[in-house]
N, C-alpha and C positions, 0 to 999 in steps of 0.2 A: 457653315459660314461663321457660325461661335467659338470653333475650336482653333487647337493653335498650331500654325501651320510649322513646317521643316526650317520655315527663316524666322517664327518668332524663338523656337525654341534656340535657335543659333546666334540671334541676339541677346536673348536670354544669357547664355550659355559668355559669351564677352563681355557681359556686362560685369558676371560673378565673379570671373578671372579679374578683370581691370581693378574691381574693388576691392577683393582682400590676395591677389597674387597669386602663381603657382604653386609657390611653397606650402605659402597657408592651407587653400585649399587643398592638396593634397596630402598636408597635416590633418587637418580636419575628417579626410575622409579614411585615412588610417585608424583615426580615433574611431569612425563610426564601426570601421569594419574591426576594431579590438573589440569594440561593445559589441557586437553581435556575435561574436566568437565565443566569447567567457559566458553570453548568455546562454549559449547553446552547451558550452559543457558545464552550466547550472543545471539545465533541463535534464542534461544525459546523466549527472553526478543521483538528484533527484532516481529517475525511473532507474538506475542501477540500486538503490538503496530499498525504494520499495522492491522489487526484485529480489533479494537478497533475503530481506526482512519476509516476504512471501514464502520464498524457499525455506526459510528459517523455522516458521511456522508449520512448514508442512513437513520439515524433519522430524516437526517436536511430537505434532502428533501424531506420526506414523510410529517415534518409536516411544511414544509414551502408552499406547496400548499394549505394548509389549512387557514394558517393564513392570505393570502393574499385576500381584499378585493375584491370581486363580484362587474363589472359593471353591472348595471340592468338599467341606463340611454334606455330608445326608442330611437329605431332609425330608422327613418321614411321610408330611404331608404331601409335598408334589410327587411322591412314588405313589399313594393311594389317594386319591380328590375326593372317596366316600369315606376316609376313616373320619368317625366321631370326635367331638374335642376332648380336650383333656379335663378330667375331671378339677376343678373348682379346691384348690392347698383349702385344708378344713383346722379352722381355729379353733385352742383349749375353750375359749366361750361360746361352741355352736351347743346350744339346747339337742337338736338333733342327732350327736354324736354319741 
């Protein structure tokens, strides 16, 4: 009983034409629908760039492990875990020497 029924919306609907005309109105709703358009290829403009910037990143470091130089230097201690340290560089002032 609160809602609006097929004839309110259709007087409605005569009311808005009589006061600002067909043109206008159909001016007006051009406009709406330009705005909705450019909004939506903002959105798309947007999610292509993250996108992009995404791929971008995942080019870099796939081929940035690549291009980074291999140590291959020995290294004495991770081939034996039990060899002893190295003996202590001995100074002209050790008493001991």
């Amino acid at each position: 009983m609160g809602g609006f029924s097929l004839w309110h919306i259709l007087i409605f609907a005569i009311i808005l034409l009589l006061l600002f005309g067909g043109n206008r109105f159909s001016n007006m709703m051009g406009d709406v629908a330009k705005g909705l358009k450019s909004f939506k290829q903002g959105m798309a403009d947007d999610e292509d760039e993250e996108r992009r910037r995404r791929e971008q990143a995942r080019e870099q470091s796939r081929l940035g492990s690549v291009d980074r130089p291999i140590d291959v230097t020995p290294n004495p201690r991770a081939a034996d875990p039990v060899a002893p340290p190295p003996p202590p560089p001995s100074s002209p002032q050790d008493p001991r020497a």
